[in-house]
Structures are given as C-alpha cells and as structure tokens.
C-alpha positions as CSV (number, residue, x, y, z in Angstrom):
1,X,17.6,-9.9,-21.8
2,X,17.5,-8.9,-18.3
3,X,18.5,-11.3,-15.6
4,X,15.5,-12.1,-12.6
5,X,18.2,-10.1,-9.9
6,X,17.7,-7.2,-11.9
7,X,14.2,-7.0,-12.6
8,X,13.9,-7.5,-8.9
9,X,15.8,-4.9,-7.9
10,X,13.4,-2.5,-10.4
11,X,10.7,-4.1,-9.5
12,X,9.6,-1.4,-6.7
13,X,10.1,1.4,-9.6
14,X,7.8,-0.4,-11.6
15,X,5.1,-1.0,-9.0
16,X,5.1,2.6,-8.6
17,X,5.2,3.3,-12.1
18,X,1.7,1.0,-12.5
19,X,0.3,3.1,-9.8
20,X,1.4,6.0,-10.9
21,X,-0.1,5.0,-14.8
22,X,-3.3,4.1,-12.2
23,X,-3.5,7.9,-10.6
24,X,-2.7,9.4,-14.6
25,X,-5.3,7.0,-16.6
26,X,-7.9,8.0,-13.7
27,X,-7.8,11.5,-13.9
28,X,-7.5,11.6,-17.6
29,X,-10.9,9.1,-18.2
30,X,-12.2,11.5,-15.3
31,X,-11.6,15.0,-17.0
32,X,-13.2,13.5,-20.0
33,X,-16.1,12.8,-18.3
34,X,-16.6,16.0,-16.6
35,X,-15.7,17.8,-20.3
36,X,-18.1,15.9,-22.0
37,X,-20.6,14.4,-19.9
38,X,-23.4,16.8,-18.4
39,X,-24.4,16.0,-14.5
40,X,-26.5,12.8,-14.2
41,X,-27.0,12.7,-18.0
42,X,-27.2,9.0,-19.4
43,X,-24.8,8.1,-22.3
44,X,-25.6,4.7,-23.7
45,X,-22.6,2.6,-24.6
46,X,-24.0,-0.8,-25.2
47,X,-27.2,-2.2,-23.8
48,X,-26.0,-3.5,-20.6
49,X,-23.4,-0.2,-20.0
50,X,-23.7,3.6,-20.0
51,X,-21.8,6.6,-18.6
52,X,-23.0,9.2,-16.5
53,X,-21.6,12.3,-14.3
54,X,-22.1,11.5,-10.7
55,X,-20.3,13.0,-7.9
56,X,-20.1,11.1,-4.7
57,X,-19.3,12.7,-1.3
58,X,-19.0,9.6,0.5
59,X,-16.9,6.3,0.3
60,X,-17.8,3.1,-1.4
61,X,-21.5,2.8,-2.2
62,X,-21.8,6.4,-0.9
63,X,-21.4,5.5,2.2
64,X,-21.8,8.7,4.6
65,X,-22.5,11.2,1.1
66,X,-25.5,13.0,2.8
67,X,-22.9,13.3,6.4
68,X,-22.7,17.3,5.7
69,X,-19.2,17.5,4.5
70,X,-16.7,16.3,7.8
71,X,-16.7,13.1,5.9
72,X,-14.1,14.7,2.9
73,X,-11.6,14.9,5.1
74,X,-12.0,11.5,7.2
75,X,-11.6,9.9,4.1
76,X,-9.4,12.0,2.7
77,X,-7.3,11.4,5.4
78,X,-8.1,7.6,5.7
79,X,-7.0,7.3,2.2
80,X,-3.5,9.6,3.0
81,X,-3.0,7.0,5.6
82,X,-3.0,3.9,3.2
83,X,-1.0,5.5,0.8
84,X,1.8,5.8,2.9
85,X,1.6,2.0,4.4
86,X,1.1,0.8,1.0
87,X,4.0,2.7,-0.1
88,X,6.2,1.0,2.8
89,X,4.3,-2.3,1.9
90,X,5.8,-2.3,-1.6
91,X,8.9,-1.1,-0.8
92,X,9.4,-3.7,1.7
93,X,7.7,-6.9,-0.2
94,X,10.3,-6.3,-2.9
95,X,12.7,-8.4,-1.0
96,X,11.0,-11.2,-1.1
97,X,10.7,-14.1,-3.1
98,X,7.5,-14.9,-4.9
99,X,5.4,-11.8,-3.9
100,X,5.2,-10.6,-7.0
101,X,1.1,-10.6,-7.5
102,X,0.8,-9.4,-4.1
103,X,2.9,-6.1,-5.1
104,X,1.0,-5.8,-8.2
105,X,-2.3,-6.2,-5.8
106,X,-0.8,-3.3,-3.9
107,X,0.2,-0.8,-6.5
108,X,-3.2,-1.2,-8.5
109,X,-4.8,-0.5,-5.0
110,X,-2.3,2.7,-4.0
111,X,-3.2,3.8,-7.4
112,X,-6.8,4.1,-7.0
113,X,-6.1,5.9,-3.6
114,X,-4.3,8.5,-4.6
115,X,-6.6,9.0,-7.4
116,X,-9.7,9.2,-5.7
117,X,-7.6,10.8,-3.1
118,X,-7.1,14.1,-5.1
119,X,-10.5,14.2,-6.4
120,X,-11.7,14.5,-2.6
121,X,-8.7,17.2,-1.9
122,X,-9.0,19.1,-4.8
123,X,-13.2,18.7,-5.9
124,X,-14.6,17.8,-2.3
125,X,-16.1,14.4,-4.1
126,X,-15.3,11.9,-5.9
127,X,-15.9,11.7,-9.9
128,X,-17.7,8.5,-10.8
129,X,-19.2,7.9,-14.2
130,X,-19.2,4.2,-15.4
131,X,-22.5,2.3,-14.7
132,X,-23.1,-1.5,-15.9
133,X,-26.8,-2.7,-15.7
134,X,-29.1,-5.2,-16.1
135,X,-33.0,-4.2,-16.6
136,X,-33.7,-2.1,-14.3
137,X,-30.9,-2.7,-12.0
138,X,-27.8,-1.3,-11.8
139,X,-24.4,-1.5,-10.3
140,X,-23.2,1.8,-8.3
141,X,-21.4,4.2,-10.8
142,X,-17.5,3.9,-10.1
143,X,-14.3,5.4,-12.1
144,X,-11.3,3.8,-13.3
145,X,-9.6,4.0,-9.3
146,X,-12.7,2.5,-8.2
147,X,-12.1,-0.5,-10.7
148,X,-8.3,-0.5,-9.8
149,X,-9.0,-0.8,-6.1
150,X,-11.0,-4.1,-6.9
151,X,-9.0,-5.2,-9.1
152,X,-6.0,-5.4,-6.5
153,X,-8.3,-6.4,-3.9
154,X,-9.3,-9.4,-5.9
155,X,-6.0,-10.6,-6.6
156,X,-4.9,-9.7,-2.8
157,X,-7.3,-12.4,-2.1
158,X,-6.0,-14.8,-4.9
159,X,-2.5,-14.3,-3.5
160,X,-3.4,-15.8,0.0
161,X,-4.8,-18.6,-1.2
162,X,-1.9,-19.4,-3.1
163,X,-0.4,-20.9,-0.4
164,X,3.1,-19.7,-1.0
165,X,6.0,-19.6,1.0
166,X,8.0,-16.4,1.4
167,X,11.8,-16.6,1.9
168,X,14.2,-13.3,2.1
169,X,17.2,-13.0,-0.5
C-alpha cells in the first residue's frame, strides 16, 4: 500500500488526470448529444429531467449570446487565461499539507474550462443539452463541464470554511 509521501508526490498527476477524465467525459456525453439529439428537440428522461440540443454563444446563463460573435474569443480567451493559473494553482498547492479538496476543487474546475474551452475554439458555442425542471420552470440547459465547474466551485467554498491551516513540507 502506498505510503501518504508518495501519493503526494502523484498527487499533481492525478489532479490532472481527473481533469483531463473532466475534458474526455465532456466531449464524449457532448458528441452524443449532437449525434443523436436533433436542435432544440425535447427528450424526456424522467419527469423532472430531459435532454435537449442547445448551443450557447455566450457564458453562463448566456450571458452576451446575442453580442454578434466578439464574445467567442473574450471568453475563449478568458477561459485560456484560467487554465493556465489553475494549472500553476495545482501544481503549486501540491506542496502543501491538507489542500487536498481545494486541488480536487481546481482540477474539476480546469476540466470544465478546457472543455467548454474547445467547444468555443473549435464549434464557436458551447454544446449544452441537460435541462432539470419543475412545471413549467426550468433550469438553463448545461453539459457535463458546466456541472464540473460547479461542482469545484462548491467545494472551493466548502474548503474555506474549513478553517484549515496550511503548513509547507
């Protein structure tokens, strides 16, 4: 069994691999979707949750979609940006004792960068297709980068209020 000094010393490898799995699982569940799924077309999953084709120019919520197409490269450059810290971020918190959910946090979020990252290079949009409602009210559609981004977010903000001290080895 592996001591805790040498998972530690792996540990940046694996962050990257999880983000990497991130950018891989994204694309795949986002080829499907464009393979299968027909543009704005509704596919029921379960009463509360359905899949759908929607392509959005913009960021989060659509934010700027309808800006006339400058906006694909702002945010595909915002996103090239943020890649590269987060990839000094993790590389860096490695070293450190106890920051182990914050470099998860990071490499769930770099994954969903680079993911959504080479849709906007490569498409000029970004593929979304999940949808969870209620009635007649629904949650934005988002993809599996979208939900990755949140997800590290989330525990971003779990990890400061863990009040932890961080020491250097």
């Amino acid at each position: 069994m592996p001591d805790v000094i040498t998972i530690k010393r792996k540990l940046p490898w694996l962050l990257f691999a999880i983000a990497a799995f991130i950018i891989v699982f994204d694309q795949a569940t986002k080829h499907l979707a464009l393979a299968y799924i027909e543009y704005l077309d509704v596919e029921p999953v379960t009463s509360f949750f359905y899949l759908t084709l929607r392509y959005n120019e913009g960021a989060a919520f659509s934010f700027l979609a309808g800006a006339g197409g400058w906006q694909r490269w702002l945010f595909a450059t915002l996103a090239a940006v943020v890649s590269v810290v987060l990839v000094v971020w993790i590389t860096r918190i490695y070293r450190q004792k106890g920051n182990t959910l914050e470099a998860l946090a990071l490499a769930l979020i770099l994954g969903g960068a680079v993911g959504n990252l080479y849709d906007r290079i490569m498409l000029g949009h970004v593929v979304d297709f999940i949808v969870f409602h209620y009635q007649e009210h629904e949650w934005p559609a988002f993809n599996i980068a979208d939900s990755a981004i949140c997800i590290g977010a989330a525990l971003l903000v779990l990890d400061m209020f863990r009040g932890r001290k961080v020491t250097n080895e």
